[in-house]
C-alpha positions in Angstrom: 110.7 -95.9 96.4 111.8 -93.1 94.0 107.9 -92.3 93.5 107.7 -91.1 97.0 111.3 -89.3 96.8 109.9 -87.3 93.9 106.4 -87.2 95.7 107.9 -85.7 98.7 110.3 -83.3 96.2 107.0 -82.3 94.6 104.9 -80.9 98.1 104.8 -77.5 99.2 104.2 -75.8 102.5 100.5 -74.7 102.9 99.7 -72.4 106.1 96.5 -72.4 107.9 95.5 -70.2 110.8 93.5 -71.6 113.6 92.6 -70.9 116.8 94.4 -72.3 119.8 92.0 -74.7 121.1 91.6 -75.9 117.4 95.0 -76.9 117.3 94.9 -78.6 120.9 92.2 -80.5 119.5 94.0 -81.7 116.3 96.5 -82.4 118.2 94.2 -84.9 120.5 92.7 -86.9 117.1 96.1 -87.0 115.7 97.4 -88.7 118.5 94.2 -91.0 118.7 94.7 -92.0 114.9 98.5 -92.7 115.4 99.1 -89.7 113.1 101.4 -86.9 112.8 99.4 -83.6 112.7 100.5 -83.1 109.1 99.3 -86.7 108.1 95.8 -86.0 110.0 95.0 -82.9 108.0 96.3 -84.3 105.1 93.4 -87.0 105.3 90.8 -85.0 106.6 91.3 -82.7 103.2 91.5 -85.8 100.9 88.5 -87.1 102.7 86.9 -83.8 102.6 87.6 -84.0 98.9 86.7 -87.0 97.9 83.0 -86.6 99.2 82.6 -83.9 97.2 83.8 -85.6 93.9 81.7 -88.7 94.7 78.6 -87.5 96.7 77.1 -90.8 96.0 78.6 -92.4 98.0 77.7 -89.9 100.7 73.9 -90.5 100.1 74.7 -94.6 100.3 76.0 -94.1 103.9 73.0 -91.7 104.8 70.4 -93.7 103.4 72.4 -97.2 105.5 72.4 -95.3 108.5 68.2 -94.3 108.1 67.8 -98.2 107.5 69.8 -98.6 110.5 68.2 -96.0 112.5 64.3 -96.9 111.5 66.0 -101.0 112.8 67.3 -100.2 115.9 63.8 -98.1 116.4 62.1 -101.3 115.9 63.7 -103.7 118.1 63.7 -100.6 120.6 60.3 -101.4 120.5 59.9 -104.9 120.8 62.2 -104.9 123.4 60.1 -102.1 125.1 57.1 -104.8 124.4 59.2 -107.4 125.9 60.1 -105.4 128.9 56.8 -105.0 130.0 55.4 -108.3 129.5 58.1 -109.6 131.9 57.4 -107.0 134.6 54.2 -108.3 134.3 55.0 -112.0 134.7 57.3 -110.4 137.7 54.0 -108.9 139.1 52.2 -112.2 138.7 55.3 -114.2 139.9 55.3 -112.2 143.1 51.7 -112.5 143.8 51.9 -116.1 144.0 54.7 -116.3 145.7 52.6 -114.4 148.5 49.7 -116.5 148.1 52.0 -120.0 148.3 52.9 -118.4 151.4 49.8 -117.4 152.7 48.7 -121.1 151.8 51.6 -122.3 153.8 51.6 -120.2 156.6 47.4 -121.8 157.0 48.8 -125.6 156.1 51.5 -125.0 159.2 49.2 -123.6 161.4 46.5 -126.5 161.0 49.3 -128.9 161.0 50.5 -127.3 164.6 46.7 -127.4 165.6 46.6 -131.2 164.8 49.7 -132.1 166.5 48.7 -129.5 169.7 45.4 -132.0 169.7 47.2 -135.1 169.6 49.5 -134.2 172.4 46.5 -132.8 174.6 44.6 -136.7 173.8 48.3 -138.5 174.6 48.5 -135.9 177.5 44.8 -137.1 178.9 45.6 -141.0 178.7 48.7 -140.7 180.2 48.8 -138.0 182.7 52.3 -136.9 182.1 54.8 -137.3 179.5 58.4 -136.6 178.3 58.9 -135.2 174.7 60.7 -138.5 173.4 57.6 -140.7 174.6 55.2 -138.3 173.1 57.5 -138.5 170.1 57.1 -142.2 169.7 53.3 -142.2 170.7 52.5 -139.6 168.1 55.5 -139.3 165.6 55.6 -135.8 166.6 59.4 -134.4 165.9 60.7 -133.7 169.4 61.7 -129.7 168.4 58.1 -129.5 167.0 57.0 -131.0 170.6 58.8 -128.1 172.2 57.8 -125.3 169.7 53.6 -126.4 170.7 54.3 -126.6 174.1 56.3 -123.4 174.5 53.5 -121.1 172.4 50.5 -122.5 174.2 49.4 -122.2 177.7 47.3 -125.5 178.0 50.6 -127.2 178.8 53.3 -127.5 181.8 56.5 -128.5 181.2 58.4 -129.6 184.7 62.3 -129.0 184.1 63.3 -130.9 187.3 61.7 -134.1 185.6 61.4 -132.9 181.9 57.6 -134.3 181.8 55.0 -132.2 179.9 51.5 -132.0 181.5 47.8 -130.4 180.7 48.0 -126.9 182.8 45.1 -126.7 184.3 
């Protein structure tokens, strides 16, 4: 404790001019290093110092941070090459996802052209029919029923009776 008493005894005032906005900005990384302006100078001389009395270690750092840089270029690059190989599984992805749909959209529509023909046959044997006995004639769901009937014009549909006949 009397080392720094003497310490302090031993320092002496040193003046510096700078410019105003050089001080303001001292002032900022002072605060930002929890340091008084004195003890922020104070290290940035010793610092200053010390890489000129050890340049060294100054050529250490600069040769880490090539290392680091000539890294960080390389996975830049593989994650470049990575990058595009998923946009292209994206690309792929998407196009049979269209082509599922496609497929599906031609499986519904055959499906709807089966089920129109085996209402039209249960329609011709029987005259006229509600949608719950063409349901349990054909196993035809009753909103499917209703969905053939209402996009085609081969059929009738009486709402007084709620039978389904051949329009013909």
């Amino acid at each position: 404790m009397n080392d720094k008493k003497d310490d302090k005894d031993k320092r002496s005032v040193f003046h510096v001019s700078i410019s105003e906005n050089e001080k303001k900005q001292v002032k900022k990384y002072a605060k930002a290093d929890n340091t008084t302006i004195s003890e922020f100078i104070r290290q940035a001389i010793f610092d200053k110092i010390g890489r000129i009395e050890n340049p060294e270690i100054e050529k250490l750092n600069s040769k880490d941070d090539t290392l680091i840089l000539k890294e960080i270029s390389k996975l830049d690059k593989k994650f470049s090459g990575m990058e595009k190989i998923l946009r292209e599984r994206l690309s792929n992805g998407k196009v049979i996802k269209s082509t599922l749909e496609e497929i599906k959209s031609r499986v519904n529509h055959e499906k709807m052209e089966y089920e129109k023909q085996q209402i039209i046959e249960a329609l011709k044997k029987h005259g006229s029919m509600r949608p719950k006995e063409l349901n349990e004639l054909t196993g035809i769901e009753v909103h499917a029923i209703y969905k053939i009937i209402s996009d085609d014009i081969s059929f009738k549909f009486d709402m007084t009776v709620g039978r389904i006949e051949l329009n013909e």
